[in-house]
C-alpha positions in Angstrom: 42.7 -37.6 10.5 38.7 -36.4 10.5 39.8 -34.0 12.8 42.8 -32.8 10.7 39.7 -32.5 7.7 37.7 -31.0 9.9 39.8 -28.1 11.0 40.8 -27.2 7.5 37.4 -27.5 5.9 36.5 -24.9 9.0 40.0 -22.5 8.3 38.9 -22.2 4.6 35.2 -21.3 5.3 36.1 -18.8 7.9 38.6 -17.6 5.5 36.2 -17.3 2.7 34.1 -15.1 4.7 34.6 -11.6 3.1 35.9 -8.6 5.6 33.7 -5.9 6.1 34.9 -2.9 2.9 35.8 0.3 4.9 34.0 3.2 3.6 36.0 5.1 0.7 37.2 8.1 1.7 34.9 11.9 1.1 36.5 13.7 -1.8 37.6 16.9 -0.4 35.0 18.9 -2.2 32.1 17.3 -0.4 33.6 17.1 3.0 31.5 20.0 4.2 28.3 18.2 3.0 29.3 14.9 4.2 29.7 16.3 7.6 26.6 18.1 7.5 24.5 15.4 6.6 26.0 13.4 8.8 25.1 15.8 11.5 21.5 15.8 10.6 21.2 12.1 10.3 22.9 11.6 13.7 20.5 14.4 15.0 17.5 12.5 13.5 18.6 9.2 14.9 18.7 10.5 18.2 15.2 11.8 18.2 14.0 8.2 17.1 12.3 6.4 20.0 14.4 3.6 21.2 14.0 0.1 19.5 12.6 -1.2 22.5 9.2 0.8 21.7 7.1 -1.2 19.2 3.8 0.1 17.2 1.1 -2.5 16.7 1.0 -3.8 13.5 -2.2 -4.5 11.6 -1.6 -7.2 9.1 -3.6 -5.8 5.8 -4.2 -7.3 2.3 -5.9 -5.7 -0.4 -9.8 -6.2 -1.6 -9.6 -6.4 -5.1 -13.1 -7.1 -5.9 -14.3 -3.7 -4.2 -11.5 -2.2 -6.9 -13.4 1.1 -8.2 -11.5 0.6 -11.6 -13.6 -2.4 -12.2 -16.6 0.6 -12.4 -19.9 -1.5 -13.6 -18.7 -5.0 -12.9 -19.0 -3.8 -8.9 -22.7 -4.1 -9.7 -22.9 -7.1 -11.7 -25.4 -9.4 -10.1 -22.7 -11.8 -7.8 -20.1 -8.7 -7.4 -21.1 -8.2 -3.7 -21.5 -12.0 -3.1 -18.0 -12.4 -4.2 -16.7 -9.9 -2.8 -18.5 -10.8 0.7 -17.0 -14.6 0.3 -13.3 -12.6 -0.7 -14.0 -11.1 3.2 -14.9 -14.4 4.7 -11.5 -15.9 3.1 -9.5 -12.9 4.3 -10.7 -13.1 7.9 -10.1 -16.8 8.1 -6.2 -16.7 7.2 -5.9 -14.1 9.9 -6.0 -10.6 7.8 -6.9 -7.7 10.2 -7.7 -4.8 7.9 -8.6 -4.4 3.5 -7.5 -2.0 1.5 -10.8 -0.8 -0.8 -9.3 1.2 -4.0 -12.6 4.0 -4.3 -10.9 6.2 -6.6 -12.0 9.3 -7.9 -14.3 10.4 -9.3 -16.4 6.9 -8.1 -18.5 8.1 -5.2 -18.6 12.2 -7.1 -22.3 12.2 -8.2 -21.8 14.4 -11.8 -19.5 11.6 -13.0 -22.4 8.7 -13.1 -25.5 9.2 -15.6 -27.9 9.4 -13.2 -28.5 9.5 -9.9 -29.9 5.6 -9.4 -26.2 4.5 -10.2 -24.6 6.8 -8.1 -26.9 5.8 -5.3 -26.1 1.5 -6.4 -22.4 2.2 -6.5 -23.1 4.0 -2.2 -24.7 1.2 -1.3 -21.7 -1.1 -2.9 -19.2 0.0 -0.7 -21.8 0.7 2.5 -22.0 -2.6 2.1 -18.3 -3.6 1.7 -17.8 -1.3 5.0 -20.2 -2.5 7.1 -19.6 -6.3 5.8 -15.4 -5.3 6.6 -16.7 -4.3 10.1 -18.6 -7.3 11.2 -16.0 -9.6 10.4 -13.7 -7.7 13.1 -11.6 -6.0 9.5 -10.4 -2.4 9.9 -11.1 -0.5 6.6 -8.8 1.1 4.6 -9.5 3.3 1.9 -7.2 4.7 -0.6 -8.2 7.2 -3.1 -6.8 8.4 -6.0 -7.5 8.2 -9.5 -9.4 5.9 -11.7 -7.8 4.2 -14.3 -8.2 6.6 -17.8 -8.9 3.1 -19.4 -12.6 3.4 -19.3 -14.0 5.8 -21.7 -16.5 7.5 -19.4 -13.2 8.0 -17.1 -11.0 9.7 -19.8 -13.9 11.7 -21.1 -14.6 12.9 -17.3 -10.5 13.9 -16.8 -10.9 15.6 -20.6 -13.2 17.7 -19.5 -11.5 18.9 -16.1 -10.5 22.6 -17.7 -7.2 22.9 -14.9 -5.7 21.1 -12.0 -7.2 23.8 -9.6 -10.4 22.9 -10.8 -10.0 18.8 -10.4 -8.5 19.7 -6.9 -12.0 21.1 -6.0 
């Protein structure tokens, strides 16, 4: 009888199992364009190296206490320490490379004050760098744009006169 049980509970799965759904047919008016792009995908797949080859993978997480959006907090007096203990942490659970957000216009010397800030916020991320190094971390740094939150950063963008200009 278990057996009998057995074989029907195993019937009913297999027969709950949804069948692949063929692909609808192409509309006649995009036949040309299906066939095309199928053409140049099949063309592209063929160039692909075979799955066999395998880049190395570099298993990254992100530094958020180097963040250049959190401007003067990066000099606060335990920024560095914390951000040197953030390091320590990401080394130990295996992490081989940070990603340190240094957006513009952070390291551009006519958006700090003076020049002693522009020179404190350098040495920050010298610091991060070097500190990223010794722990056997790759670097990785992405730059864009700051956040317009700050004041000094949306009076900076304000006065960029054109794009040609901020692309200088």
């Amino acid at each position: 009888m278990s057996r009998l049980v057995a074989s029907t509970l195993l019937i009913l799965s297999l027969s709950a199992v949804p069948a692949r759904a063929q692909a609808p047919p192409v509309p006649p008016g995009f036949a040309d364009l299906h066939d095309d792009l199928a053409a140049t995908l099949e063309a592209f797949a063929a160039s692909l190296p075979t799955a066999t080859v395998r880049s190395p993978v570099v298993f990254s997480a992100e530094l958020p206490n180097a963040d250049a959006n959190r401007l003067e907090d990066l000099l606060a007096p335990n920024a560095l320490l914390g951000t040197l203990m953030a390091l320590d942490r990401l080394a130990d659970v295996g992490v081989e490379a940070v990603t340190v957000n240094v957006g513009f216009p952070m390291l551009y010397r006519p958006f700090h004050a003076d020049a002693l800030a522009y020179r404190s916020y350098v040495a920050f991320y010298k610091t991060v760098a070097w500190a990223a190094r010794r722990r056997g971390l790759k670097l990785i740094v992405k730059s864009g744009a700051l956040l317009g939150t700050d004041p000094r950063v949306g009076a900076f963008y304000r006065a960029v006169p054109n794009l040609d200009y901020y692309k200088a």
